[in-house]
C-alpha positions in Angstrom: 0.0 0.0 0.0 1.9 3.3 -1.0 2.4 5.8 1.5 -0.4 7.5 2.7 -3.2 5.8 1.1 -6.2 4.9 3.6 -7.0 1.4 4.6 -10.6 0.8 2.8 -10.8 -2.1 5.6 -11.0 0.2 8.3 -13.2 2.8 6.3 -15.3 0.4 6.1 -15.7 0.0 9.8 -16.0 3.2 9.9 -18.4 3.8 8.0 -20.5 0.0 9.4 -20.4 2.1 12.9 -21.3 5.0 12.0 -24.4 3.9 10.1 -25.4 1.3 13.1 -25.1 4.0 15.1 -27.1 6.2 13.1 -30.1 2.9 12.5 -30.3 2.9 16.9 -30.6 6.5 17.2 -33.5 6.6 14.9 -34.9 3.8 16.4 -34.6 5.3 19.8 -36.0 8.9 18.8 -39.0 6.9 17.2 -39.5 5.0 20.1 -38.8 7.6 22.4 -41.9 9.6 20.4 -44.2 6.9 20.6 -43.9 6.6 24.1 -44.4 10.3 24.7 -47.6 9.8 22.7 -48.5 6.6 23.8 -51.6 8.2 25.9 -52.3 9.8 22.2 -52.4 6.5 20.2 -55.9 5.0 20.5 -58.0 8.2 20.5 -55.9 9.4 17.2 -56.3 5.6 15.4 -60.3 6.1 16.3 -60.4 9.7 14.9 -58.1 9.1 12.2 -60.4 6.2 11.6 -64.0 8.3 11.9 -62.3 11.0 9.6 -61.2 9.5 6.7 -64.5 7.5 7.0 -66.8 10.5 7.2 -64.6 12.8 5.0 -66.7 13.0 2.2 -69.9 13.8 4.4 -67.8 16.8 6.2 -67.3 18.3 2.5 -70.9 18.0 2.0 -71.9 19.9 5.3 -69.3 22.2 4.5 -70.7 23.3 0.7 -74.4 23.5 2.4 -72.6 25.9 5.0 -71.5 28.1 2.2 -68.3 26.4 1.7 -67.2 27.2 5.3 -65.0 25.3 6.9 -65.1 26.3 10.9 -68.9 25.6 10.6 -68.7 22.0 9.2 -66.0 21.2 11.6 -68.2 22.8 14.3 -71.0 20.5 13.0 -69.0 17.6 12.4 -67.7 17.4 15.6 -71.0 18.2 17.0 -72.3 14.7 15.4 -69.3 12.9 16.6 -70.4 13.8 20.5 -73.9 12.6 20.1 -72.5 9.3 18.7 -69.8 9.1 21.1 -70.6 10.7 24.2 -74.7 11.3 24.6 -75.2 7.4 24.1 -72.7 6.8 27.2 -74.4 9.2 29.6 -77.7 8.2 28.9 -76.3 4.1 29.5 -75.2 6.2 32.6 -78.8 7.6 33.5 -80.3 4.6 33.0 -78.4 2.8 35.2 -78.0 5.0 38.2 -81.9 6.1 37.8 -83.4 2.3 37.7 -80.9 1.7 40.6 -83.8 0.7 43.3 -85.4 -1.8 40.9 -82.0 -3.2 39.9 -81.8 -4.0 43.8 -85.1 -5.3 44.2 -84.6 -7.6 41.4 -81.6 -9.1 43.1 -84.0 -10.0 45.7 -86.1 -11.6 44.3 -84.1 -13.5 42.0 -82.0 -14.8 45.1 -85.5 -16.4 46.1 -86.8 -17.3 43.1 -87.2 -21.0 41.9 -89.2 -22.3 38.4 -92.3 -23.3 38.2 -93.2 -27.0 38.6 -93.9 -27.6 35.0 -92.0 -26.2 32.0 -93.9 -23.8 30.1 -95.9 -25.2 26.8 -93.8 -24.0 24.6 -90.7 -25.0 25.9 -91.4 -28.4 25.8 -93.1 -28.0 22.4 -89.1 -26.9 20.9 -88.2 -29.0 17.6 -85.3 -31.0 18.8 -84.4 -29.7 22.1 -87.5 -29.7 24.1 -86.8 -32.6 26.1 -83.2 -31.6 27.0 -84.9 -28.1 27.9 -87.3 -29.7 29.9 -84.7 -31.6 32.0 -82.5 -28.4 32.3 -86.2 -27.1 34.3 -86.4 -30.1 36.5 -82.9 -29.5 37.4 -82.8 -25.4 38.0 -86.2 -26.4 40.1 -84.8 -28.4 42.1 -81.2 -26.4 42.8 -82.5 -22.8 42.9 -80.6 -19.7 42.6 -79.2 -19.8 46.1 -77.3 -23.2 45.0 -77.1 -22.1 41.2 -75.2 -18.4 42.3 -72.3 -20.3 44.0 -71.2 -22.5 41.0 -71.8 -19.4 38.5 -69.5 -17.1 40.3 -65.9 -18.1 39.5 -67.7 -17.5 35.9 -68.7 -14.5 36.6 -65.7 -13.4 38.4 -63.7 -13.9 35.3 -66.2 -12.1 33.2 -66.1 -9.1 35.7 -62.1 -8.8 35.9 -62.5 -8.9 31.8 -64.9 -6.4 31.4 -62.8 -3.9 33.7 -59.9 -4.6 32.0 -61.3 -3.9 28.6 -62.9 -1.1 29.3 -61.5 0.2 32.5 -63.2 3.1 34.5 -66.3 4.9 32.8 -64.4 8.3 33.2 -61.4 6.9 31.6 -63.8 5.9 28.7 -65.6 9.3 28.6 -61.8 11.2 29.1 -61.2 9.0 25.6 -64.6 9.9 23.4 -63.8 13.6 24.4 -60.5 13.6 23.4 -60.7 11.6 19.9 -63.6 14.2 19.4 -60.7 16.6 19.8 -58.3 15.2 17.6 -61.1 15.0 15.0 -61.9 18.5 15.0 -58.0 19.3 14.4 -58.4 16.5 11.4 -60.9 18.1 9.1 -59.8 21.5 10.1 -56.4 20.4 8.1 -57.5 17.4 6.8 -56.2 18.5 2.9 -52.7 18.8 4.5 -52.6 16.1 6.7 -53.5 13.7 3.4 -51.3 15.2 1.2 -48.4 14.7 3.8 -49.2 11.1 4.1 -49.5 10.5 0.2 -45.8 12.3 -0.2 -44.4 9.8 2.7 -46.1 7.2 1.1 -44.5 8.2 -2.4 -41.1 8.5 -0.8 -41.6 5.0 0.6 -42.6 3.3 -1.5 -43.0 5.6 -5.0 -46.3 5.2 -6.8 -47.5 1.9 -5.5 -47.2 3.3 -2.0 -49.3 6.3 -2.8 -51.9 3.8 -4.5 -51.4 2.0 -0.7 -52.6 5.0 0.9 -56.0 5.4 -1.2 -56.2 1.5 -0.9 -56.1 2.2 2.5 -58.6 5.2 2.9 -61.3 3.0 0.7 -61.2 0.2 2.9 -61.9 2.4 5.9 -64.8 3.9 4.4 -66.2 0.4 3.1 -65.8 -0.6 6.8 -67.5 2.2 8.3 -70.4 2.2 5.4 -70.5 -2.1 5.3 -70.2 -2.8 9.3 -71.3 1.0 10.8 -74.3 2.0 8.9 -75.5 -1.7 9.0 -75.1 -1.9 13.3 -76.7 1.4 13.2 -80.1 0.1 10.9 -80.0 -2.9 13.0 -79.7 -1.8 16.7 -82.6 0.9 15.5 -85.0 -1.6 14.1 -83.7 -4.0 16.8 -84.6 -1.3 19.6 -88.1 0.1 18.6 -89.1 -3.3 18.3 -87.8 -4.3 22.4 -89.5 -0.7 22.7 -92.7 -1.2 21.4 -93.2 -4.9 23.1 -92.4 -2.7 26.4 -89.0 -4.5 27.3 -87.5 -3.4 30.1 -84.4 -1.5 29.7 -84.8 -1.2 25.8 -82.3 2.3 25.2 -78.9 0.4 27.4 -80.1 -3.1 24.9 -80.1 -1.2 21.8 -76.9 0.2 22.6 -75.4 -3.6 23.7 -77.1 -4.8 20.4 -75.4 -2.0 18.0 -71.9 -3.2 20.0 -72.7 -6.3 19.0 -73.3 -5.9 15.6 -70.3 -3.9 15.0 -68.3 -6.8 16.8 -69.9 -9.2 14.5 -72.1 -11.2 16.9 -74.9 -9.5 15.9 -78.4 -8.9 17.9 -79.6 -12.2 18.9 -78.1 -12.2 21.8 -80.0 -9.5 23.0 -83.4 -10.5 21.1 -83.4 -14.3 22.1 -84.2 -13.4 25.3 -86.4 -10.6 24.8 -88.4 -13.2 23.0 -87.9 -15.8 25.7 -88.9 -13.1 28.2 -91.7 -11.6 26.4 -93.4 -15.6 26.3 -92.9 -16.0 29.9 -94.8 -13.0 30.6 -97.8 -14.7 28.4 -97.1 -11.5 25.5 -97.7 -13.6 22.6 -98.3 -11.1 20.2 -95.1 -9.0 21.2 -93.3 -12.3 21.2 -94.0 -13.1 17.4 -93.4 -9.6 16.7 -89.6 -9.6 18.0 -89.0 -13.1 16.2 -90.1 -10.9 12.8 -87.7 -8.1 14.0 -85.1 -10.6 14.9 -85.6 -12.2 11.1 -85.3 -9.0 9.8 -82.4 -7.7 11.2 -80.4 -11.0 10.5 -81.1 -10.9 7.1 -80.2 -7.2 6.6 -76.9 -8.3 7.9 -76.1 -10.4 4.8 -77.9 -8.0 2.5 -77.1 -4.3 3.3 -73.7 -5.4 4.7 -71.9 -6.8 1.4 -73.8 -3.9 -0.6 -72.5 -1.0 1.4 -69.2 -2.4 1.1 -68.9 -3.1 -2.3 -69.9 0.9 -2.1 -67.1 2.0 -0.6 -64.1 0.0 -1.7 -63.7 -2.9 -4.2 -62.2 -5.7 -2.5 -63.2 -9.1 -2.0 -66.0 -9.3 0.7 -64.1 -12.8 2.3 -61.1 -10.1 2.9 -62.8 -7.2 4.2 -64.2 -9.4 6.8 -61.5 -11.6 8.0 -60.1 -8.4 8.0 -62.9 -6.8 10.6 -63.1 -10.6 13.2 -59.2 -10.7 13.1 -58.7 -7.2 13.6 -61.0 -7.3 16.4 -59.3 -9.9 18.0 -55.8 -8.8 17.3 -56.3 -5.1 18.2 -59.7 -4.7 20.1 -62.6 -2.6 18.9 -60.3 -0.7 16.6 -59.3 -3.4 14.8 -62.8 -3.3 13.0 -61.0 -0.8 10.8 -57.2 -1.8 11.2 -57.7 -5.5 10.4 -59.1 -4.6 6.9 -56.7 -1.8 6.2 -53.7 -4.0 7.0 -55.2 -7.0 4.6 -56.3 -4.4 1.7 -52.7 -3.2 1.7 -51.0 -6.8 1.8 -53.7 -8.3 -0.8 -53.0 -5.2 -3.5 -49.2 -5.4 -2.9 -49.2 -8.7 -3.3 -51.4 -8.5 -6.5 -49.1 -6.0 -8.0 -46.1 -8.3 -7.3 -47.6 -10.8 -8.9 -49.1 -8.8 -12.0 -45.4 -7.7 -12.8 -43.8 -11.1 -12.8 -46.8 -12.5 -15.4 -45.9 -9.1 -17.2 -42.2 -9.8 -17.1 -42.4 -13.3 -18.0 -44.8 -12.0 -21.0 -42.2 -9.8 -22.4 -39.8 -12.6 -22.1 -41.9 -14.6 -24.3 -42.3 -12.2 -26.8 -38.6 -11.7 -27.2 
């Protein structure tokens, strides 16, 4: 080596620890940010979410308000509270103000036993009528105050789920007000915010990542119009029908059955016993009623559902919703929109892989 000349070995290294040194700082500054605005995270996913899904209505408002924008974010954000928060407090009221009967109930269920015979149409059930019929001969002869002690350990685990899901109500309420929040800064600056995400998404990954990002916005509006607008026709259909058969506590069920339906479990959980309840108390009439709201509303689900999808984004119905049960399993409730999103992405780049090798091979054959 003449005199003078660097080593390209140890420039190398140099150059090898400089650059690892460069990767961990990045990492740590990213990770350092997240977990300044970890407390940020799930109310901006939701509102991020709620914007891009309701964007197109907030332009409408906004050209009926004279093409204001401080108005239709006022309005906007206006909606998002009585979705968000007025449906909590009034679960609130309802609960605190039936508090004595909730008590008295108790009571009375903690000395209650069945009747001797099972009702008519009990036994009369297609297939399991005798197996209900022996599950009555056995509650009779236990009772509650023998049935309560084996269901507890169940209901224990239940309980420590539930507040660990959810947590304390103020938490829950502190959350709806702040993704409110966030939303209101959203569709004030929405127009920026998307065209700072469509230029990262360019740098990333040029025009296929751009094409990512729309991908991305469609599938969150299919979700919101497929799974959202359906829960909402459902519970409300669902809900003036407990209403009108005089159920008790029909407002708090509605709002149980549209959680359901946006989980996917739908409303029969809530109107199989509303039914059941609605024979024991001899209501016939109200009975066959809520079995022809509970048709209804099942088959809306597999009408309404795949159309309003197909409304907002073009993907394969199979994806979108192994994209909304695993999201919801993987991530929570926000996973409804996540789970999709993340598929929609991986399906199209995938696609797009694969439409480039048949194109290359083509031009292969050609030449």
């Amino acid at each position: 080596m003449r005199p003078g000349a660097s080593d390209p070995t140890a420039s190398g290294a140099r150059d090898l620890t400089r650059i690892t040194f460069g990767v961990l700082a990045i990492v740590l500054l990213l990770g350092g940010t997240l977990w300044v605005l970890r407390p940020f995270l799930g109310p901006t996913i939701w509102a991020t979410m709620v914007v891009v899904a309701s964007w197109r209505l907030m332009l409408r408002v906004q050209r009926l308000l004279w093409n204001r924008r401080l108005p239709a974010v006022v309005v906007m954000t206006l909606l998002l509270l009585l979705l968000f928060v007025v449906p909590l407090v009034l679960a609130l009221v309802t609960i605190v103000g039936n508090a004595d009967r909730l008590v008295e109930w108790a009571r009375l269920a903690a000395d209650w036993r069945p009747p001797e015979q099972a009702p008519d149409w009990l036994r009369s059930l297609p297939l399991v009528g005798d197996a209900a019929e022996g599950l009555w001969e056995q509650l009779r002869a236990m009772g509650l105050d023998e049935l309560l002690p084996k269901m507890s350990p169940y209901a224990g685990e239940v309980t420590r789920w539930f507040v660990a899901e959810v947590g304390s109500l103020g938490v829950v309420l502190f959350q709806f007000l702040l993704t409110a929040a966030i939303a209101a800064v959203m569709y004030a600056g929405g127009e920026r915010a998307a065209d700072q995400v469509r230029r990262f998404a360019r740098r990333l990954g040029g025009e296929r990542g751009e094409a990512s990002v729309r991908l991305a916005g469609d599938a969150i509006r299919g979700v919101a119009l497929g799974v959202g607008v359906t829960a909402a026709v459902q519970s409300v259909i669902a809900g003036v029908g407990l209403a009108v058969a005089g159920v008790p506590f029909a407002g708090l069920l509605t709002a149980v059955m549209f959680m359901l339906c946006v989980a996917h479990v739908g409303p029969l959980p809530v109107l199989v016993p509303a039914i059941a309840w609605a024979f024991w108390q001899g209501r016939t009439g109200w009975a066959i009623l809520l079995i022809v709201v509970a048709t209804v509303v099942t088959t809306l689900d597999n009408v309404l559902k795949p159309l309003l999808i197909r409304m907002g984004a073009d993907l394969p119905l199979l994806l979108i919703f192994a994209g909304v049960i695993g999201g919801l399993f993987a991530f929570g409730l926000v996973g409804i929109f996540v789970g999709p999103v993340v598929l929609a992405v991986a399906y199209k780049l995938l696609d797009d892989w694969m439409a480039d090798d048949a194109a290359a091979s083509a031009g292969r054959d050609q030449a």
